[in-house]
Backbone as a ProteinNet text record, in pm:
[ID]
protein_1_A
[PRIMARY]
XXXXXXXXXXXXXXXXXXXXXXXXXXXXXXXXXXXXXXXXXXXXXXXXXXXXXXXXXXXXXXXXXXXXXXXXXXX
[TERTIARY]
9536.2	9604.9	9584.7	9625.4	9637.6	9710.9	9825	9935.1	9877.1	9810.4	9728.2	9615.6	9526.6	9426.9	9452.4	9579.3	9603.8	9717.3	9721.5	9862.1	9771.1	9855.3	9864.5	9862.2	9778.8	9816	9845.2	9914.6	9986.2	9867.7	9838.3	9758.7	9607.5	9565	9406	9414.6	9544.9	9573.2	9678.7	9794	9869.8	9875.9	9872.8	9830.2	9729.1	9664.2	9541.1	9590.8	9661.1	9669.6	9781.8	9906.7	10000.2	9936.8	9862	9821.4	9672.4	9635.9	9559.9	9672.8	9776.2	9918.3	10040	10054.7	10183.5	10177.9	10072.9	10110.7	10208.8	10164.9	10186.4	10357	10472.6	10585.2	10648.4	10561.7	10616.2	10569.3	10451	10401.9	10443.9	10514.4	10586.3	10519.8	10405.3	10331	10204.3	10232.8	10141.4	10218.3	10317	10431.7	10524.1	10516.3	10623.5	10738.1	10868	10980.7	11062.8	10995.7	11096.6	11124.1	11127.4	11170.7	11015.3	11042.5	10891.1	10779.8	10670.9	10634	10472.8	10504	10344.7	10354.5	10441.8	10460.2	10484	10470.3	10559.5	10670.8	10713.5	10921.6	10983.3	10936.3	10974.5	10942.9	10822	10812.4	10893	10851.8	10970.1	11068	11178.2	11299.1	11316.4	11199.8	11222.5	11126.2	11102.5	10984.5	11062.2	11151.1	11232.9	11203.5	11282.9	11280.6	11095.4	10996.7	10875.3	10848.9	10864	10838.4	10842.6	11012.4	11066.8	11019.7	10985.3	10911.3	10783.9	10720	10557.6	10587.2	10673.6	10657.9	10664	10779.4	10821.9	10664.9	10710.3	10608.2	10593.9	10453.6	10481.5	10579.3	10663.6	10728.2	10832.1	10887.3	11072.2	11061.7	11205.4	11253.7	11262.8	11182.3	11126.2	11065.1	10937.2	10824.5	10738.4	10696.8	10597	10491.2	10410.7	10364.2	10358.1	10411.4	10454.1	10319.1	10298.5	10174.6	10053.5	10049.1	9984.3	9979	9866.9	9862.1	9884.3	9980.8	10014.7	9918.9	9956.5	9841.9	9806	9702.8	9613.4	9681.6	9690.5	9717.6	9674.2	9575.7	9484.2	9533.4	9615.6	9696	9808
8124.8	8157.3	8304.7	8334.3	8470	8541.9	8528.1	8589.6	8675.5	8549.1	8535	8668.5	8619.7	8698.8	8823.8	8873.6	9037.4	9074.3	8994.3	9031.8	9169.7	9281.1	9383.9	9335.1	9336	9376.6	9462.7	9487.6	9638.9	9644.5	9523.6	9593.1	9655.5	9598.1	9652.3	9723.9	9753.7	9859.2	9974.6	9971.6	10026.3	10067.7	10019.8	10095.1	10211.9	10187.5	10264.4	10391.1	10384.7	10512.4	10597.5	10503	10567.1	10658.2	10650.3	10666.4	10828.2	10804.6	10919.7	11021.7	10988.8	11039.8	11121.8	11039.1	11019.7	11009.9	10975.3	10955.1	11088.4	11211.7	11364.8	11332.5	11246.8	11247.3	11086.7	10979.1	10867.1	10736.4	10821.9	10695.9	10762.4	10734	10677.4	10737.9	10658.4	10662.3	10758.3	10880.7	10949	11085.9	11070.1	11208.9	11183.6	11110.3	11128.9	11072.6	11123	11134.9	11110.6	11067	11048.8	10877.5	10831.4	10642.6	10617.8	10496.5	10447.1	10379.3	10401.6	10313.4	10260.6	10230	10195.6	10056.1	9965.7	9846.6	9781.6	9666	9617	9611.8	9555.2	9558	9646	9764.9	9855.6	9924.3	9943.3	9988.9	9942.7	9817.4	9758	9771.8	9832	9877	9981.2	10058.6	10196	10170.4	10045.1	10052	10147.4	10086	10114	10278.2	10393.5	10494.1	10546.4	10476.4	10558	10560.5	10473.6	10419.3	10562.2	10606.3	10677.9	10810.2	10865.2	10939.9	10988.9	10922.6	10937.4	10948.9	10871.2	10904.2	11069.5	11106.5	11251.1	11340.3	11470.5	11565	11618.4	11674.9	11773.3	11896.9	11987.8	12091.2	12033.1	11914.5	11832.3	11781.5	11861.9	11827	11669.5	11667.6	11492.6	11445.2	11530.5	11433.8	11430	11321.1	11263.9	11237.8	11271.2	11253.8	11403.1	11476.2	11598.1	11659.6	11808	11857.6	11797	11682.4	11668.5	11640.9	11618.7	11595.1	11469.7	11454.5	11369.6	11177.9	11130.7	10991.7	10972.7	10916	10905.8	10733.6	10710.6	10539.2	10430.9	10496.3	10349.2	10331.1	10483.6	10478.6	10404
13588	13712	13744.5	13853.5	13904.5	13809.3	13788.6	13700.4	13578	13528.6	13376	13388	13488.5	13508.2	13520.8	13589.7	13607.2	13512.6	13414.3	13335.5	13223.8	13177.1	13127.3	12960.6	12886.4	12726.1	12689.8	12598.3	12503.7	12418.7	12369.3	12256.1	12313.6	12430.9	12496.5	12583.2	12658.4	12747.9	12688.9	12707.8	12658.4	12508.9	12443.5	12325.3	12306.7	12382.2	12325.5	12425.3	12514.4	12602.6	12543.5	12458.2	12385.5	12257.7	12242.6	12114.6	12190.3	12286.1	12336.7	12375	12446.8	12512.3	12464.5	12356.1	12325.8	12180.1	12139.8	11950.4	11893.8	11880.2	11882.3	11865.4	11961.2	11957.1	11934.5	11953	11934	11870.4	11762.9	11665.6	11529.5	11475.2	11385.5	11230.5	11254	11160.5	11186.4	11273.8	11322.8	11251.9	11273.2	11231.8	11317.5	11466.4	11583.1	11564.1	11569.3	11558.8	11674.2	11809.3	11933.1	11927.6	12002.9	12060.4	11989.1	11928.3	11848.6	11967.3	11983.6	12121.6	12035.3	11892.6	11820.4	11829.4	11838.2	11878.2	12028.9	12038.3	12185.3	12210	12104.4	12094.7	12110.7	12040.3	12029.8	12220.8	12208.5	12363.2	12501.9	12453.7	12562.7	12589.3	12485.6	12472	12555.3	12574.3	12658.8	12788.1	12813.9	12925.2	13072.7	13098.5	13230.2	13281.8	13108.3	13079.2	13104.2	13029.2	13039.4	13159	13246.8	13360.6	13448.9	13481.6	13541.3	13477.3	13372	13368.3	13371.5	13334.2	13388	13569.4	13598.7	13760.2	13836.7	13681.1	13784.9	13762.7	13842.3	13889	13714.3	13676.2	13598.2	13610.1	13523.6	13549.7	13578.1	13604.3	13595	13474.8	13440.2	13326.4	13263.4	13178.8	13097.3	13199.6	13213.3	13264.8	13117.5	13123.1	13014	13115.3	13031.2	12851.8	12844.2	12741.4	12715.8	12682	12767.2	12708.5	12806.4	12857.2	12918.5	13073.5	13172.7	13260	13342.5	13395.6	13476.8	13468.4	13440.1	13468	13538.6	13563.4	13710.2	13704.4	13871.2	13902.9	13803.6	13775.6	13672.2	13530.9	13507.5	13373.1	13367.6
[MASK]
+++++++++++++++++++++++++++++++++++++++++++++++++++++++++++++++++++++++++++

């Protein structure tokens, strides 16, 4: 189906961008010490939260991904 066809994986999408992004503060098993996001369960727990931050501008307070530049749409 449509659904199927455009549905998002964690493990072939998202993962791999947490881990270019974000490992530094939220893999676990990287050294990162913030909300765990090396799993799905775990990520999901905070999806709402990443959401709303990646949105804000760089330079507002808790914009993610810390240190870095803003995501482009395709991220």
């Amino acid at each position: 189906t449509a659904a199927t066809a455009n549905a998002t994986s964690y493990t072939a999408e998202v993962l791999p961008l947490v881990q270019a992004k974000c490992s530094a503060c939220h893999i676990p098993s990287k050294g990162g010490n913030k909300a765990n996001f090396e799993d799905y369960e775990s990520t999901k727990k905070h999806a709402a939260d990443i959401v709303r931050r990646i949105e804000m501008e760089p330079g507002q307070r808790g914009f993610m991904p810390f240190k870095h530049d803003k995501l482009t749409a395709d991220e």
